[in-house]
C-alpha positions in Angstrom: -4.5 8.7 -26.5 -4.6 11.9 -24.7 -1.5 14.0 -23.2 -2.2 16.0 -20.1 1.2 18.2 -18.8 2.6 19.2 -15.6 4.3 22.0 -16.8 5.7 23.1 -12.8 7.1 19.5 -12.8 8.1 18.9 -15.9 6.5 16.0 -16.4 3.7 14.5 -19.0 1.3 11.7 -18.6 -0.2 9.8 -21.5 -3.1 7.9 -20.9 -5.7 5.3 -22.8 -8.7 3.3 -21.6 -8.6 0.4 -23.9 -12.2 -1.6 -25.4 -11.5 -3.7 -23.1 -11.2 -1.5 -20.0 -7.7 -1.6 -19.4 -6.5 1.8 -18.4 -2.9 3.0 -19.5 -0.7 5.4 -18.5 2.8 6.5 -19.8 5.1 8.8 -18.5 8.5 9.4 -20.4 11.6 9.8 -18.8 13.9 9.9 -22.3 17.1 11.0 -19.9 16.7 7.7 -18.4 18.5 4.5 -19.2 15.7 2.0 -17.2 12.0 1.6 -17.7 10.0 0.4 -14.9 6.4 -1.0 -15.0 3.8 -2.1 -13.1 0.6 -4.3 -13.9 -1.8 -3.9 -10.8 -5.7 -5.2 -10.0 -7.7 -3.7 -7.5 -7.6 -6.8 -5.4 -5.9 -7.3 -2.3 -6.2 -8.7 1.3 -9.1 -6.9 2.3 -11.3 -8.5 -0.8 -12.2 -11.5 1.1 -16.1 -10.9 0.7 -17.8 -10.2 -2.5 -20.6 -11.0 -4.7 -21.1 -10.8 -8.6 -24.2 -9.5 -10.0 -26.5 -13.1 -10.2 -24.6 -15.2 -8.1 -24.2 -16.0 -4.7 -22.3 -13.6 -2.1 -18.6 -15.6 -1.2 -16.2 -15.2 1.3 -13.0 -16.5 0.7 -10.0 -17.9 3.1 -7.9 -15.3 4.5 -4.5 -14.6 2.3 -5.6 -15.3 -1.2 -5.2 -12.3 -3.0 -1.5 -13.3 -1.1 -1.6 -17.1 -2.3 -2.9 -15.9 -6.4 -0.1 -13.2 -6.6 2.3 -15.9 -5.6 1.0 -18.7 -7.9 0.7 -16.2 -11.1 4.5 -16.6 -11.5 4.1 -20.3 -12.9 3.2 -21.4 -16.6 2.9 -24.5 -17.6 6.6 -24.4 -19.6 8.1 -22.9 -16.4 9.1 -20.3 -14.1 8.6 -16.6 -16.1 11.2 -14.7 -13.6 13.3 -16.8 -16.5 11.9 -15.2 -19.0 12.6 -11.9 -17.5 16.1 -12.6 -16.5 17.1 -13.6 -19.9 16.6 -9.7 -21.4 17.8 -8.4 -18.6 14.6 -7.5 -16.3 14.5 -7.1 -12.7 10.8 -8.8 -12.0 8.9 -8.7 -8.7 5.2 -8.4 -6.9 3.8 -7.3 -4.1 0.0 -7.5 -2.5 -1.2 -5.4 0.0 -4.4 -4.1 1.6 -6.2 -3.2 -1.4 -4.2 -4.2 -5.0 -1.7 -6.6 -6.2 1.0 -5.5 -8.6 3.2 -7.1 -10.5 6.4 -5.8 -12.1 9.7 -4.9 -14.0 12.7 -3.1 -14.3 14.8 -2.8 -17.0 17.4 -1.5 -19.2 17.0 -3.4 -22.2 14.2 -5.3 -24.3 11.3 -3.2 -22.7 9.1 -4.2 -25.7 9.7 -7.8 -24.7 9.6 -7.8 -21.1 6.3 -5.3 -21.5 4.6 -8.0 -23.2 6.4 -10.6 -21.2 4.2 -8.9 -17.8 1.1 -8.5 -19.6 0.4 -11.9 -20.9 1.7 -13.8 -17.7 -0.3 -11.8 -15.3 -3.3 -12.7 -18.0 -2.3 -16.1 -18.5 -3.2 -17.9 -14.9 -2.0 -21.8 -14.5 -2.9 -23.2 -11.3 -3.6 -27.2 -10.5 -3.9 -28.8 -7.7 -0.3 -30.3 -7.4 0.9 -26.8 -7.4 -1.4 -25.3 -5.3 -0.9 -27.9 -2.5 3.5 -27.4 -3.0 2.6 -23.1 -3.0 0.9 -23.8 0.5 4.0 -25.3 2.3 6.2 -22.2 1.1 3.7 -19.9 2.4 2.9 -21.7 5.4 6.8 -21.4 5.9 7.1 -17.6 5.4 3.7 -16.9 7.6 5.8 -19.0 10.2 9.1 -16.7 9.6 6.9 -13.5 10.5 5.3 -15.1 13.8 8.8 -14.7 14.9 9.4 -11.4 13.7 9.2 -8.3 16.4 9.0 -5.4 13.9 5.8 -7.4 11.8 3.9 -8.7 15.1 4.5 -5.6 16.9 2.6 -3.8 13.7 -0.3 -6.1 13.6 -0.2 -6.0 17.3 -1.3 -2.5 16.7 -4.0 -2.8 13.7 -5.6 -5.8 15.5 -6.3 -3.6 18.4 -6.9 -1.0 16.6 -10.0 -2.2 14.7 -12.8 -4.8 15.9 -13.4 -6.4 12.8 -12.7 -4.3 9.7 -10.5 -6.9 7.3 -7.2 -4.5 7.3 -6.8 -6.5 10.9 -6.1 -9.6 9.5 -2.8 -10.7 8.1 -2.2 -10.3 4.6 -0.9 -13.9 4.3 -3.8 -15.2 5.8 -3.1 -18.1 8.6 -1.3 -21.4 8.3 -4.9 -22.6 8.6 -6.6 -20.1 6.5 -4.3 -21.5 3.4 -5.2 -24.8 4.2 -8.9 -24.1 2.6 -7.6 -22.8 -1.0 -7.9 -24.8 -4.1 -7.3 -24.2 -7.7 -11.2 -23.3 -8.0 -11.0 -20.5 -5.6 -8.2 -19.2 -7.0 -9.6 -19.2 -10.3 -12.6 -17.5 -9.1 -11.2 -14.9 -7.5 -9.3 -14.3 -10.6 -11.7 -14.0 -12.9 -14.0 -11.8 -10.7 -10.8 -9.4 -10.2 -8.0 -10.0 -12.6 -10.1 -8.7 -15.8 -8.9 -5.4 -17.6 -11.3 -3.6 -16.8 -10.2 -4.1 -12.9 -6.4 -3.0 -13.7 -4.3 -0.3 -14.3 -0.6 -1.0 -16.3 1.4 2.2 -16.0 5.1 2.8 -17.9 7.2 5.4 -16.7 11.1 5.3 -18.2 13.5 5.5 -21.5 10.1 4.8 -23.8 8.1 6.4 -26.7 4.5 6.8 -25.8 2.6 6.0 -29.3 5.2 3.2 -30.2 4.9 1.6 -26.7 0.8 2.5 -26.2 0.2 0.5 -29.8 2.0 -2.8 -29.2 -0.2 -2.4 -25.6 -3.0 -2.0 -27.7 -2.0 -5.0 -30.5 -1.7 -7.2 -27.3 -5.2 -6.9 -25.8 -6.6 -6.8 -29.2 -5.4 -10.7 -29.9 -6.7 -11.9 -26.3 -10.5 -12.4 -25.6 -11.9 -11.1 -22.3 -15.4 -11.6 -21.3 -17.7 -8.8 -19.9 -16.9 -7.1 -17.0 -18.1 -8.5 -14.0 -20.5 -6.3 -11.6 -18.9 -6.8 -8.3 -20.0 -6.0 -5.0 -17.5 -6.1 -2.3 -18.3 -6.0 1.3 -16.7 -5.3 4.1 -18.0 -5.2 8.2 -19.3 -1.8 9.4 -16.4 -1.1 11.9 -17.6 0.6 15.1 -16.1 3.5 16.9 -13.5 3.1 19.1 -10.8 0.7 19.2 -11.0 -3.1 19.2 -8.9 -3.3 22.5 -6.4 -0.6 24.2 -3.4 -2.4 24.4 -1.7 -5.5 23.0 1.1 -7.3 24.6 3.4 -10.2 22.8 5.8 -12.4 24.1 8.8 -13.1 21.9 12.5 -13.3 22.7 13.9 -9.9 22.0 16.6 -7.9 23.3 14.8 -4.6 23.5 11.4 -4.5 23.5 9.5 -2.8 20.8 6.3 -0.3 21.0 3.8 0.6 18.6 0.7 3.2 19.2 -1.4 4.6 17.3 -5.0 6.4 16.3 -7.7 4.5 13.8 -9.0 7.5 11.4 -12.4 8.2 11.7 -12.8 10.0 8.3 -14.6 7.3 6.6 -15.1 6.4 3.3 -12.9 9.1 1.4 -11.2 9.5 -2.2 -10.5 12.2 -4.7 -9.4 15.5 -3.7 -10.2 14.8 0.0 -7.9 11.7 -0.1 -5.3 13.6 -1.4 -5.6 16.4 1.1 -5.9 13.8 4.0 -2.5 12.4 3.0 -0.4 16.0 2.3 -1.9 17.1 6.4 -1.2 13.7 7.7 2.5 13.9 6.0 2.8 17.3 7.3 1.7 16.2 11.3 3.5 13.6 11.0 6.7 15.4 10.1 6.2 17.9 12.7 5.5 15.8 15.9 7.7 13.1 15.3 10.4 14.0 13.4 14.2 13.3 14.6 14.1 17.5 14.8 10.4 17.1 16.4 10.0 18.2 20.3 9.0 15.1 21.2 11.9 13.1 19.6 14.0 15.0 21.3 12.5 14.2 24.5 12.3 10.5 23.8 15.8 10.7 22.6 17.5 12.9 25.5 15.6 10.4 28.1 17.2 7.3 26.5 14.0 5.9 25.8 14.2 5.5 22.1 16.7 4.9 19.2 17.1 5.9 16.0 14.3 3.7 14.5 11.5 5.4 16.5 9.2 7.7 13.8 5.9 8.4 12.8 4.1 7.4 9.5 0.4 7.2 8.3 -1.4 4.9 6.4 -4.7 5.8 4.7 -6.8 4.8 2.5 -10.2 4.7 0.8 -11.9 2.7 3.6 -9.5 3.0 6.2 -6.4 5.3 8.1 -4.3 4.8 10.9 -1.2 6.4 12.2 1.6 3.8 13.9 3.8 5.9 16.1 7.2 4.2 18.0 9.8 2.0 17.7 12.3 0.0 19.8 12.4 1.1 23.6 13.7 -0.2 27.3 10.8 1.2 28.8 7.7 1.3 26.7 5.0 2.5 29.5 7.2 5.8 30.1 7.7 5.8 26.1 3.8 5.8 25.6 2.8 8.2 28.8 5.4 10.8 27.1 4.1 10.6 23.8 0.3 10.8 24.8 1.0 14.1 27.1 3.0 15.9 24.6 -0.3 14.8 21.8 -2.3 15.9 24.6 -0.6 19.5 25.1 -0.1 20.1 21.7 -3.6 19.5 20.6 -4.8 22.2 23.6 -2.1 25.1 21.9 -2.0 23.8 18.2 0.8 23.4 15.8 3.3 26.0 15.6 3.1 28.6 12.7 6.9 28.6 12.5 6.8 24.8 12.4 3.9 24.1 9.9 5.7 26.3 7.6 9.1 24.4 7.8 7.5 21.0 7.7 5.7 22.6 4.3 8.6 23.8 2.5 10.9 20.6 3.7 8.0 18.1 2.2 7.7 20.2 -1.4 11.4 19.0 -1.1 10.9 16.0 -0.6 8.3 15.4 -2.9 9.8 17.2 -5.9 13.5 14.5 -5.5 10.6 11.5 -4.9 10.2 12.2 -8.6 13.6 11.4 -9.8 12.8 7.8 -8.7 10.9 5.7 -11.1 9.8 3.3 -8.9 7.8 6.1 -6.6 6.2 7.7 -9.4 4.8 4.0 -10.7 3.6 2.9 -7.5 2.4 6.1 -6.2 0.6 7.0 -9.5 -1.0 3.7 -9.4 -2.0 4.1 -5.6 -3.5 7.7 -6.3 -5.5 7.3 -9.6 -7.2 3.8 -7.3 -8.3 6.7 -5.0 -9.9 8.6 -8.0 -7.1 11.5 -7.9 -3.7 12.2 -9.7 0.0 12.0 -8.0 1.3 14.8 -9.8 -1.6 17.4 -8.4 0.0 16.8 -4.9 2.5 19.8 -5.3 -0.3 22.0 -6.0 -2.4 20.5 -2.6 0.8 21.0 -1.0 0.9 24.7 -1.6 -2.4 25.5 -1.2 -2.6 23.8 2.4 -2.8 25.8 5.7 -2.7 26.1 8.9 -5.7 25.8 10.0 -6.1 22.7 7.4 -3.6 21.1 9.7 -4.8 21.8 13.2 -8.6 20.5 11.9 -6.4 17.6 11.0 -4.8 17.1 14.1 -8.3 17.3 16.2 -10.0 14.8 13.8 -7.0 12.4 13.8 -5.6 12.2 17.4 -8.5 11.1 19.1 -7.6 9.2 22.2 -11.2 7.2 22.1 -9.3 5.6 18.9 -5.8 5.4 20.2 -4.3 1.9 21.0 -1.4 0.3 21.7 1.3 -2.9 21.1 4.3 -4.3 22.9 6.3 -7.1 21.8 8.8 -8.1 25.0 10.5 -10.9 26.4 9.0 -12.4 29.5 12.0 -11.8 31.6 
């Protein structure tokens, strides 16, 4: 097992790749009272085309990396959110874009709840009576987010934003897309991405790193995996440009609600270079749209926005975009605003004064983040699936500049890639 130390945080990570490809990672919190874990695959909405080495190229239905995460929490002798319950475990699961992770809190029986995660998320049970009953309860929540303004006005903005790159499409799929999945789909799809060798379990709490790393390592040493897969995933080559400029839906709200934004043309990027992307992005983000930001304060003083309005990235290895809004009675006036103030700033550049409050304010922020267990599990989780380390983002942090941040700022707000979604009434 090795030990590597943040000394200027004050924090240590342990770490094992197991012989059966599993990688590990345990950070100690002993002042803590709760332990929090996570179990997550590589896998997520975006994985709907792929091909192992000898066999034919697939593409699934739309949702099921969705659809598998939901159906993982049934064994045959019953519902495991039991299990957890009964020592005292908080259990939940999320999929997005590009993984699915499962997982725990707790302030009691880690050993048992650890083990507890591991061997359900290994232990799939699907048939097809259960399968069919999962795809009315989906069908129903898809149905509960047609009707929801803040979720359609957000993929409002991704499906114009991109022509045919997979982040477009709805991570539950379609009431029709879930019509097409059956046990042997979902089976497939988890054997091709569910192996060990595809998924990263990270500990972070009250717990003693050999003691917890061996009864990992007893676990995966009673369980037989076979080899892992070679898997090709592919995905569309997304032009430039945006898929359309504007999308309008019609849904009975009270104030309508405006979302713009600017697909990232970086391309394919990980490591360092992801990491740097994210600390400038966090940074311009901060600075132009900020409740202290000039433009807020426009928005604000011309009673075209409320206190929901804000900025926030979201990039990853194969994609980026920035969404940019929130609820307004005028969102024309809202978007002309925005794009002229964008437009002036990117002709003077960011304020030196500003860059370097917006630097200092997000060390702050970072540096609390880490008091919350939760962050520091799904973060680490997120950076090491981008081939880089959470806790080297102080250090990026300090070393980044201003011109860093302007580059960023001519790269990123490209109007050529800029789009933009209403949801309003049609009164």
């Amino acid at each position: 097992m090795k030990k590597e130390e943040f000394t200027q945080l004050n924090e240590t990570v342990y770490h094992e790749k197991l012989e059966n490809g599993l990688e590990v990672y345990i950070v100690p919190k002993p002042t803590y009272s709760k332990t929090y874990a996570t179990f997550t695959t590589r896998y997520g909405s975006i994985d709907n085309e792929f091909q192992i080495q000898g066999q034919d190229q697939v593409k699934v239905p739309d949702g099921i990396a969705h659809f598998l995460e939901h159906k993982m929490f049934e064994e045959e002798e019953g519902d495991v959110f039991m299990k957890f319950a009964s020592h005292g475990a908080s259990a939940n699961a999320f999929t997005s874009f590009d993984r699915t992770a499962y997982l725990f809190s707790s302030t009691r029986d880690i050993d048992t709840n650890l083990e507890t995660l591991i061997d359900f998320v290994q232990n799939p049970y699907f048939t097809h009576e259960n399968v069919e009953k999962e795809k009315g309860i989906i069908g129903q929540e898809i149905r509960m987010y047609e009707d929801d303004p803040d979720w359609r006005v957000y993929f409002g903005l991704i499906e114009s934003l991109y022509h045919q790159f997979p982040v477009r499409i709805d991570i539950a799929g379609t009431v029709e897309s879930i019509q097409k999945i059956d046990k042997d789909i979902l089976y497939r799809c988890y054997e091709t991405f569910y192996h060990p060798g595809n998924m990263l379990l990270f500990i972070v709490g009250n717990v003693e790193p050999e003691k917890t790393m061996e009864l990992i390592r007893q676990n995966q040493g009673k369980k037989t995996f076979k080899e892992l897969p070679k898997v090709e995933r592919f995905y569309p080559q997304e032009p430039e440009g945006v898929g359309k400029e504007k999308s309008v839906i019609y849904l009975p709200v009270g104030i309508p609600k405006c979302f713009m934004g600017f697909k990232d043309q970086t391309g394919f990027v990980q490591g360092d270079l992801w990491l740097k992307r994210e600390v400038e992005m966090e940074i311009l983000m901060d600075i132009l749209f900020s409740p202290g930001s000039a433009i807020y304060q426009k928005l604000y003083e011309r009673g075209l926005i409320n206190d929901g309005f804000g900025g926030d990235f979201t990039g990853e290895e194969y994609y980026g975009f920035s969404i940019i809004g929130g609820g307004t009675k005028d969102p024309d006036q809202m978007v002309s605003l925005i794009t002229d103030e964008l437009k002036t700033q990117g002709s003077q550049g960011i304020d030196e004064e500003l860059f370097a409050l917006s630097k200092r304010k997000k060390i702050g922020e970072f540096l609390r983040s880490l008091n919350s267990l939760e962050y520091i599990a799904n973060s680490y989780t997120r950076f090491r699936f981008a081939d880089t380390d959470l806790f080297k983002t102080l250090d990026v942090l300090e070393k980044v500049t201003l011109q860093d941040v302007n580059q960023r700022f001519k790269d990123h707000f490209n109007f050529q890639s800029f789009a933009v979604s209403v949801v309003t009434s049609k009164e």
